[in-house]
TORDREN-463925 format. One record per residue: y, x, z of N, C-alpha, C in turn; residue number from 0. Coordinates in steps of 0.05 Angstrom, whole numbers, m for minus. Example, Ala and Ser with C-alpha at 12.3 -4.5 7.8 and 13.67 -1.06 7.14 Angstrom:
BEGIN
{node {m114 264 156} {m90 246 156} {m66 264 156} 0}
{node {m45 257 142} {m21 273 143} {1 258 157} 1}
% end
This chain:
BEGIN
{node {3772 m2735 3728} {3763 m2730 3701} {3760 m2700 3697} 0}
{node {3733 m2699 3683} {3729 m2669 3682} {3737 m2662 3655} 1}
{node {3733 m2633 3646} {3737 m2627 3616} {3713 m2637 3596} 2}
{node {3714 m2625 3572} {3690 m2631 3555} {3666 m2621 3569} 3}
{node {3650 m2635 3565} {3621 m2627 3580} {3607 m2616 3558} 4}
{node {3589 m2600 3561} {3572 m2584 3536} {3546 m2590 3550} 5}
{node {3543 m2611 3519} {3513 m2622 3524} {3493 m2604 3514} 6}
{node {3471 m2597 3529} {3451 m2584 3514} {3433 m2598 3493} 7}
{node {3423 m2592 3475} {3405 m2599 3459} {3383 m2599 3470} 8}
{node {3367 m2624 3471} {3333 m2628 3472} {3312 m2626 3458} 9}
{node {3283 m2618 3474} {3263 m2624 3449} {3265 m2648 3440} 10}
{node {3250 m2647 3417} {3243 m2676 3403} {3224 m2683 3413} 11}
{node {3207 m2663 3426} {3179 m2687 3440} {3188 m2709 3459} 12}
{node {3181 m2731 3460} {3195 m2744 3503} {3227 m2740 3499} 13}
{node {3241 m2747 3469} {3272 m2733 3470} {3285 m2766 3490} 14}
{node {3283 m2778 3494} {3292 m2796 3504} {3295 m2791 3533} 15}
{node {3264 m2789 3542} {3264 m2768 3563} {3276 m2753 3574} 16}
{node {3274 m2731 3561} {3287 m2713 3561} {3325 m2711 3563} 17}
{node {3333 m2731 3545} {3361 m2734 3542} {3369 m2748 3567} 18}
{node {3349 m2766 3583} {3356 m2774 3602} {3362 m2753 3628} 19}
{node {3332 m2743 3629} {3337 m2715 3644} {3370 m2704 3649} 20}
{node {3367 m2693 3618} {3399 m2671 3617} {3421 m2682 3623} 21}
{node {3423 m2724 3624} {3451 m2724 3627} {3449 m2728 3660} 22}
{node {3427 m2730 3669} {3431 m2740 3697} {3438 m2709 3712} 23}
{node {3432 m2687 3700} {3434 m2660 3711} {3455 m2655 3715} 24}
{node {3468 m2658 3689} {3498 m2662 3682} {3514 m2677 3704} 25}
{node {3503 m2704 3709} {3521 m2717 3729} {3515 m2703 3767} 26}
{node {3489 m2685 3767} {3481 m2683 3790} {3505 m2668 3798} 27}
{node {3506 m2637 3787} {3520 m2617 3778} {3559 m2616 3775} 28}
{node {3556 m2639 3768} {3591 m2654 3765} {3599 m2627 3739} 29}
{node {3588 m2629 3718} {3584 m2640 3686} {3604 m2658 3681} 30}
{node {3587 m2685 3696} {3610 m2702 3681} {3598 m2726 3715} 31}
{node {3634 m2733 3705} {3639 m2741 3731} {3639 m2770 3738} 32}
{node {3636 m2788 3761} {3647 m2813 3760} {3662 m2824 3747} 33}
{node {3654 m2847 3730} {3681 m2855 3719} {3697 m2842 3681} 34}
{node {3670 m2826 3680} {3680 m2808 3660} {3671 m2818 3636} 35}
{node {3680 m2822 3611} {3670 m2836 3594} {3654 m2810 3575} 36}
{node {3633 m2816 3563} {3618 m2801 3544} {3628 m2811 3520} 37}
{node {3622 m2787 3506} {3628 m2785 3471} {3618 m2802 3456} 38}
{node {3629 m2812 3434} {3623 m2826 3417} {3585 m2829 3405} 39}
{node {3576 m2850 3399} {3553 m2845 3394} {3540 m2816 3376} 40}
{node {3558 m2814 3358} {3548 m2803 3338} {3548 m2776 3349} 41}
{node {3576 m2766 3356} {3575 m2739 3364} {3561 m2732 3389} 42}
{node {3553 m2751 3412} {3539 m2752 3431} {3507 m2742 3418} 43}
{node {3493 m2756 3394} {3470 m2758 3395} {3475 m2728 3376} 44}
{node {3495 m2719 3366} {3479 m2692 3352} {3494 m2668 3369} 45}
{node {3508 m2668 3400} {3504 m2656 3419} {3476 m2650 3427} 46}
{node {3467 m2671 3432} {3440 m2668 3450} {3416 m2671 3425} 47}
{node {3417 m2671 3401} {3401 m2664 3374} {3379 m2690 3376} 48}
{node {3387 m2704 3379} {3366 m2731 3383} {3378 m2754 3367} 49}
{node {3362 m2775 3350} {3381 m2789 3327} {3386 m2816 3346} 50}
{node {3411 m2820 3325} {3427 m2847 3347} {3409 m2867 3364} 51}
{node {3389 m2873 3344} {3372 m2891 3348} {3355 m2887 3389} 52}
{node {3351 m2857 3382} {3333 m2853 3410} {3364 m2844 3427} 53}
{node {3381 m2837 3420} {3412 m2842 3435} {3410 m2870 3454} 54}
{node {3409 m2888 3438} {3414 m2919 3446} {3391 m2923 3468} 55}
{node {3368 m2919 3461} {3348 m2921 3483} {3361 m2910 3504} 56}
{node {3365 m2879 3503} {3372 m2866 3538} {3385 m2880 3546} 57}
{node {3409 m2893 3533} {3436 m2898 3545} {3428 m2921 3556} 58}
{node {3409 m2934 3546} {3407 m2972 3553} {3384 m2965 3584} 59}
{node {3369 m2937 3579} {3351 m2937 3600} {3370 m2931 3637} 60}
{node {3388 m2906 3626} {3408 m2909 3647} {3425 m2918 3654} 61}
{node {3430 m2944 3632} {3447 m2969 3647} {3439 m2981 3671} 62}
{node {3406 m2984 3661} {3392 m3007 3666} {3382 m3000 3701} 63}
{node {3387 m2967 3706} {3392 m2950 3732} {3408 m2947 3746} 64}
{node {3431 m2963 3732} {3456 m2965 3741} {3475 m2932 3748} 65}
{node {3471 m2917 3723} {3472 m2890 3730} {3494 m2892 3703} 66}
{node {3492 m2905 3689} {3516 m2907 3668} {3527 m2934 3664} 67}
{node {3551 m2935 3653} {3558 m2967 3656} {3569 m2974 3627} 68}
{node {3565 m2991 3617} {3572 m2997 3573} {3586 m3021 3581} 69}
{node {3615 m3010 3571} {3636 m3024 3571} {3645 m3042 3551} 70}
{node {3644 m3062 3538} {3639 m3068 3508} {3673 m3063 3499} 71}
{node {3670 m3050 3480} {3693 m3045 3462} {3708 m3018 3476} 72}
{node {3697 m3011 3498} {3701 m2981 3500} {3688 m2963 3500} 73}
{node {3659 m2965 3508} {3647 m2942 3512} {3630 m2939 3534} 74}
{node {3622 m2919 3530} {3598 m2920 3548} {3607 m2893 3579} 75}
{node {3609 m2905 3604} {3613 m2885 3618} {3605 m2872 3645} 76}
{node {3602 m2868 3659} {3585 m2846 3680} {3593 m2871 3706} 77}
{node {3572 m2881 3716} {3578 m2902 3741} {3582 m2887 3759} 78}
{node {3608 m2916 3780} {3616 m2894 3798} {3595 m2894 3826} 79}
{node {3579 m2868 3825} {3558 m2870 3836} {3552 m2855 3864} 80}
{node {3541 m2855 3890} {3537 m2850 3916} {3511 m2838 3908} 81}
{node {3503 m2825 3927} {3470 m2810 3933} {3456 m2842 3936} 82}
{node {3454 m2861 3954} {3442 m2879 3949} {3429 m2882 3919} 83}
{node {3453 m2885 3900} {3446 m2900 3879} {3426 m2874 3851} 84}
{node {3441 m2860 3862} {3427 m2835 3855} {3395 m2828 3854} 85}
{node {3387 m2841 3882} {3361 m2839 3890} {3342 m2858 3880} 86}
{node {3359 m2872 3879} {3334 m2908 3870} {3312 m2910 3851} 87}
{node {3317 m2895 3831} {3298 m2877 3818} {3269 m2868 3832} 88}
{node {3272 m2857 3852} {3258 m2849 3871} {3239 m2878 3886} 89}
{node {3252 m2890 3894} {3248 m2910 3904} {3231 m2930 3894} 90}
{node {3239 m2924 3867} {3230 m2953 3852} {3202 m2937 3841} 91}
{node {3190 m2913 3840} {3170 m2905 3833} {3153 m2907 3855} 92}
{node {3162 m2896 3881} {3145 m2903 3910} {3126 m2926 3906} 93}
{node {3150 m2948 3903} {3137 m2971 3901} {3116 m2974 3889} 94}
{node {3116 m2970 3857} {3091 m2972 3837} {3076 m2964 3836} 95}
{node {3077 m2934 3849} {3055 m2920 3849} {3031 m2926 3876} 96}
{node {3037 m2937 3888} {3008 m2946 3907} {3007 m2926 3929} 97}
{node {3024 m2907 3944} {3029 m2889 3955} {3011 m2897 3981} 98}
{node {2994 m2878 3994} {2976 m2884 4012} {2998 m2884 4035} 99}
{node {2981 m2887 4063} {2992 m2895 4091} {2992 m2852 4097} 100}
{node {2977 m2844 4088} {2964 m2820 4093} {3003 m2802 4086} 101}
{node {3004 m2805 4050} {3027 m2799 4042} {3049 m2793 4052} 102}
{node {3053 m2827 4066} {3076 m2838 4064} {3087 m2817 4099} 103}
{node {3060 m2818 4109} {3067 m2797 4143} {3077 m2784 4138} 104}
{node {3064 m2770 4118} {3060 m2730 4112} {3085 m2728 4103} 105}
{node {3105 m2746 4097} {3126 m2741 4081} {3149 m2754 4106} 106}
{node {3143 m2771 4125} {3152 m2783 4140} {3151 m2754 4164} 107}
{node {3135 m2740 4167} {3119 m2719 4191} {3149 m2697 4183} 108}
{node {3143 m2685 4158} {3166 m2669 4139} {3190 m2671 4150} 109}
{node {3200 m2696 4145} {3227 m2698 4141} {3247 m2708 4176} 110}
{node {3232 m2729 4186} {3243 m2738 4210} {3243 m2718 4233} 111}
{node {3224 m2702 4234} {3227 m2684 4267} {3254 m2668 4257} 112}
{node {3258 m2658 4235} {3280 m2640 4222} {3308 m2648 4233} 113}
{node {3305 m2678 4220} {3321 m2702 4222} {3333 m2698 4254} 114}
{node {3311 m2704 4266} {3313 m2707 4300} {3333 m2692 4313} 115}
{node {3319 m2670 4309} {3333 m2637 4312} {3363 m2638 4304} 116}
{node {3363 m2641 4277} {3398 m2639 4270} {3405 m2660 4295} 117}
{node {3399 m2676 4288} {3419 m2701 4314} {3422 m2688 4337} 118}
{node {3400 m2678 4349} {3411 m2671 4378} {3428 m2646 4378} 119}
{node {3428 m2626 4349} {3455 m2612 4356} {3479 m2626 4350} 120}
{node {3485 m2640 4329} {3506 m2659 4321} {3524 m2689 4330} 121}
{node {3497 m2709 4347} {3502 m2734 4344} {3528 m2727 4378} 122}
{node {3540 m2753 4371} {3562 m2751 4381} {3557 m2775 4403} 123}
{node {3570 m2787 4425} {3572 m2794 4450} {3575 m2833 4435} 124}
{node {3584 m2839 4418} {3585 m2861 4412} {3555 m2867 4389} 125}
{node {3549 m2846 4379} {3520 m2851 4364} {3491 m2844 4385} 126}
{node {3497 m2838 4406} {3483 m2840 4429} {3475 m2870 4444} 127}
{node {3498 m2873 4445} {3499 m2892 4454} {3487 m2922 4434} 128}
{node {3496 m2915 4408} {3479 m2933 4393} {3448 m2933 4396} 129}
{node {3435 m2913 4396} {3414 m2901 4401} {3402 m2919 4417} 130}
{node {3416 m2918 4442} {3405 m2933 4475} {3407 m2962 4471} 131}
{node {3425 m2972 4464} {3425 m3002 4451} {3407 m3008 4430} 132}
{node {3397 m2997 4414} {3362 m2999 4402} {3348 m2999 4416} 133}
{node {3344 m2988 4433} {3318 m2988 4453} {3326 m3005 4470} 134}
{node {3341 m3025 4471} {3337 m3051 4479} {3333 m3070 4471} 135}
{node {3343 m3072 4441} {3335 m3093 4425} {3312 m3098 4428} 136}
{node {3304 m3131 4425} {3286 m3145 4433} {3258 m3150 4408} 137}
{node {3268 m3153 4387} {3256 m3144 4368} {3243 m3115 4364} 138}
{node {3216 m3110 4371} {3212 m3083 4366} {3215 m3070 4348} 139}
{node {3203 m3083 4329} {3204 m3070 4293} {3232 m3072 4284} 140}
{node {3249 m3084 4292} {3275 m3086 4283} {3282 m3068 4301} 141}
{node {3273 m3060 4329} {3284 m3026 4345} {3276 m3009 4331} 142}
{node {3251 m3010 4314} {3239 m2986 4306} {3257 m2971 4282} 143}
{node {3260 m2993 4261} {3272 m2978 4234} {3306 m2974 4242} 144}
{node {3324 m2993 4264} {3341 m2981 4270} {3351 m2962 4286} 145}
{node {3327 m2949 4302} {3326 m2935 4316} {3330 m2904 4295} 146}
{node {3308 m2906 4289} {3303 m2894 4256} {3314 m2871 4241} 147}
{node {3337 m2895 4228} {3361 m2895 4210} {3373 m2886 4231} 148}
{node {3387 m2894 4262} {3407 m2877 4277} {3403 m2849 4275} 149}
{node {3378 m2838 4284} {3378 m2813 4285} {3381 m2798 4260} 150}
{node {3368 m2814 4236} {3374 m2793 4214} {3412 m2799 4203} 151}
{node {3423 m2820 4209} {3448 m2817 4210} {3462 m2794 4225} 152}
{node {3453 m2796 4259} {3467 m2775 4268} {3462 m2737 4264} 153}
{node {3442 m2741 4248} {3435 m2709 4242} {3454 m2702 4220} 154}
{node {3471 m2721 4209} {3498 m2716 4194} {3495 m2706 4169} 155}
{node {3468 m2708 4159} {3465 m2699 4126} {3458 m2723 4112} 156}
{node {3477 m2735 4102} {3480 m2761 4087} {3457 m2756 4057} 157}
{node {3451 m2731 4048} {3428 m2734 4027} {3406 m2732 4041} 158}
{node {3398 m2724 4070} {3371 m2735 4083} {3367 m2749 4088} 159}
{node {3391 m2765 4098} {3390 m2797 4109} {3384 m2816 4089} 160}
{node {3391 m2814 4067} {3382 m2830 4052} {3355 m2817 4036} 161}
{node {3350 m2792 4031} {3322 m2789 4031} {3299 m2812 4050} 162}
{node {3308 m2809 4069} {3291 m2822 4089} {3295 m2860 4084} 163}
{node {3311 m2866 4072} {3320 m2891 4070} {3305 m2901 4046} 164}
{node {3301 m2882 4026} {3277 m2885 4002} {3256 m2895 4016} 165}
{node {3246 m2885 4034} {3221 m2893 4045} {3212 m2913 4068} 166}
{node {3239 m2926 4063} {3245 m2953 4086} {3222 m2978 4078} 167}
{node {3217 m2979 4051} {3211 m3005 4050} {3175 m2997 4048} 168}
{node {3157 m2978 4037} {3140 m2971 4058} {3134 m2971 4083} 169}
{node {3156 m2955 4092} {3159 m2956 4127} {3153 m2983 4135} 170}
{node {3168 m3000 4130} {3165 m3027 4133} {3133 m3041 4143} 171}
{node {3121 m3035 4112} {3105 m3045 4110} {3081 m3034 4130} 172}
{node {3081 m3006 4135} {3067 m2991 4158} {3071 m2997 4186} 173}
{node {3094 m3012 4191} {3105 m3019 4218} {3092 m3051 4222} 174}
{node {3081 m3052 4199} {3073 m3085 4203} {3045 m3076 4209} 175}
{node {3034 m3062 4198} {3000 m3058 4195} {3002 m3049 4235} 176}
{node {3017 m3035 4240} {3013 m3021 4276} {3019 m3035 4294} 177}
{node {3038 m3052 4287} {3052 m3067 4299} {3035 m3090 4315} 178}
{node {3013 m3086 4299} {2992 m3114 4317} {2969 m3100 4332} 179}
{node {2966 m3067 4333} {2946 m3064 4350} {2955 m3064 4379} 180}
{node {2941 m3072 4395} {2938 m3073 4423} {2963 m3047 4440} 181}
{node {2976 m3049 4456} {2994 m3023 4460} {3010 m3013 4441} 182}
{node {3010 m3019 4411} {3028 m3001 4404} {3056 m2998 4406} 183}
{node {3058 m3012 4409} {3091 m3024 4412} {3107 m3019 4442} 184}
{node {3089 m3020 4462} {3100 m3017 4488} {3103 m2978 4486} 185}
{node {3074 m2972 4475} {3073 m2937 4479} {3094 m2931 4461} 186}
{node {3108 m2942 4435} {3133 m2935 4419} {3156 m2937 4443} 187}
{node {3159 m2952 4451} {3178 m2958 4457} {3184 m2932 4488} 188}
{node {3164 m2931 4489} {3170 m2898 4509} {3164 m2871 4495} 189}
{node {3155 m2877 4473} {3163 m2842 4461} {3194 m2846 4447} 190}
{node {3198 m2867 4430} {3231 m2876 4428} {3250 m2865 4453} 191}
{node {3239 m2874 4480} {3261 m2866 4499} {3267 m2828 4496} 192}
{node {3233 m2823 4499} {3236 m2793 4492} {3245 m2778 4472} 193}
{node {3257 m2791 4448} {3268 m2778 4433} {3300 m2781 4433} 194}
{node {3315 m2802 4439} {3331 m2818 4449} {3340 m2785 4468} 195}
{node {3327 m2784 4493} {3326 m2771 4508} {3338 m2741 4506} 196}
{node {3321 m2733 4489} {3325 m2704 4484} {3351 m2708 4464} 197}
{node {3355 m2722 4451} {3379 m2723 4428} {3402 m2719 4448} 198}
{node {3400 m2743 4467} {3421 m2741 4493} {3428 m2715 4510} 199}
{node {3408 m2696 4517} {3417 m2666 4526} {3412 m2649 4510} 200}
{node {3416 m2658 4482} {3423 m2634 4459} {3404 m2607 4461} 201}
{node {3375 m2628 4460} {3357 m2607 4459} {3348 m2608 4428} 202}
{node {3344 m2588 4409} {3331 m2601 4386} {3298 m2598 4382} 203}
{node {3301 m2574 4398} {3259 m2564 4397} {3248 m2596 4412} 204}
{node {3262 m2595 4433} {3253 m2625 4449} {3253 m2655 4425} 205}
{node {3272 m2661 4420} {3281 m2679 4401} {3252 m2678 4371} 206}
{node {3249 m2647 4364} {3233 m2645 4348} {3202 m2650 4355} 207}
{node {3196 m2642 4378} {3169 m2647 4383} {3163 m2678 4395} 208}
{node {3188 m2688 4407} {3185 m2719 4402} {3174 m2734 4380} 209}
{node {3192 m2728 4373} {3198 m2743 4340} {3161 m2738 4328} 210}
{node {3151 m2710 4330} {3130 m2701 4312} {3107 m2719 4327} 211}
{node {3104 m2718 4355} {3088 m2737 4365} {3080 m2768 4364} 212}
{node {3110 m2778 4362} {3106 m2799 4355} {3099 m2811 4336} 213}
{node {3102 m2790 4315} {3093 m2807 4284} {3058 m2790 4281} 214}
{node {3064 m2774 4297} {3033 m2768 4294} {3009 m2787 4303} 215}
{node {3023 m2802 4330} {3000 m2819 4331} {3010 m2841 4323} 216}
{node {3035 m2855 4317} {3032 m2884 4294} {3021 m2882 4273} 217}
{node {3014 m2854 4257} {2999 m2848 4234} {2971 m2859 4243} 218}
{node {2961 m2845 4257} {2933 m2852 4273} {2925 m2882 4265} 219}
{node {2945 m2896 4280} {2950 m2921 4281} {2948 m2931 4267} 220}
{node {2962 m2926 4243} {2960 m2941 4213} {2945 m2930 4205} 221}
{node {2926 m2913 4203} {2896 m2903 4190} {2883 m2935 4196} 222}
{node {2882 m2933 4228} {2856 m2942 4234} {2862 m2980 4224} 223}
{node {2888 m2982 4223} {2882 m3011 4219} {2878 m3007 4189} 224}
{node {2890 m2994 4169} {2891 m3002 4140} {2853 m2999 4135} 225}
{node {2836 m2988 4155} {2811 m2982 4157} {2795 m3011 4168} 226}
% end
């Protein structure tokens, strides 16, 4: 439990918005903490200068995000919340917005060779080894996204890893579109060894230019079929 939190006051334009904004900042920040209950309606809504009425909206909008939790007959208070749940937000807009195959690389290209890299300075002799037991699984697409997820696990930054986990259920859907051209799946499964590879003699430039290759040409890939 933290002390009193000092809410800022919002515009009135988008104040709902807006009030949503400031308390999530608040919780980013550790403001206010897991578990922590917020102020009474009234003095809550003329903290943040917004009338009860658009109060009740935020609060019902970040329930409904599972970012606050309304306890009946106590109050309303700060869920106890992980980066996962944090992100979903994120997630749930991917979805709606119609995010191209093009996007979804360029943001996939970004984040995974990085990814790659940390692991082969970091990943350790038993997450290696998980590694190599994916690339046997018999299921390819089920080697692919757990293949995936190992490496951005073993690069050991639990807010990248689940960055990248936002973009699982896309991924998905891109792994289905490649997944049926002629070769793709056999040529994955040997740039996989080569990233696998370099992770294993703790190379990360190696690890990284794996990683960049291979999504460079599954991008390709999913161009030409979504074409």
């Amino acid at each position: 439990m933290t002390g009193a939190a000092e809410f800022t006051p919002v515009r009135r334009s988008s104040a709902a918005t807006e009030a949503m904004r400031s308390i999530q900042e608040m919780i980013v920040d550790g403001r206010l903490a897991p578990g922590q209950r917020l102020p009474a309606e009234r003095e809550l809504s003329e903290m943040l200068g917004i009338s009860r009425p658009t109060l009740r909206e935020t609060i019902r909008s970040l329930v409904s995000l599972n970012i606050l939790e309304s306890r009946h007959g106590s109050g309303t208070y700060v869920a106890a919340l992980d980066t996962a749940t944090l992100l979903e937000p994120l997630q749930f807009v991917l979805a709606l917005s119609g995010r191209t195959v093009e996007e979804l690389f360029e943001a996939r290209l970004l984040l995974e060779p990085a990814l790659a890299a940390l692991a082969a300075s970091r990943a350790d002799a038993v997450q290696v080894a998980a590694m190599r037991a994916a690339l046997a699984e018999p299921d390819r697409i089920a080697a692919d996204v757990t293949l995936h997820r190992l490496v951005a696990e073993a690069a050991g930054n639990p807010l990248l890893s689940t960055m990248l986990q936002t973009l699982a259920t896309l991924g998905r859907a891109s792994r289905s579109l490649t997944a049926a051209r002629p070769g793709v799946l056999r040529r994955t499964a040997t740039e996989h060894k080569a990233i696998v590879d370099a992770i294993d003699r703790r190379d990360p430039d190696a690890a990284r230019e794996a990683m960049t290759s291979h999504l460079t040409r599954i991008a390709a890939a999913a161009r030409r079929s979504v074409r």
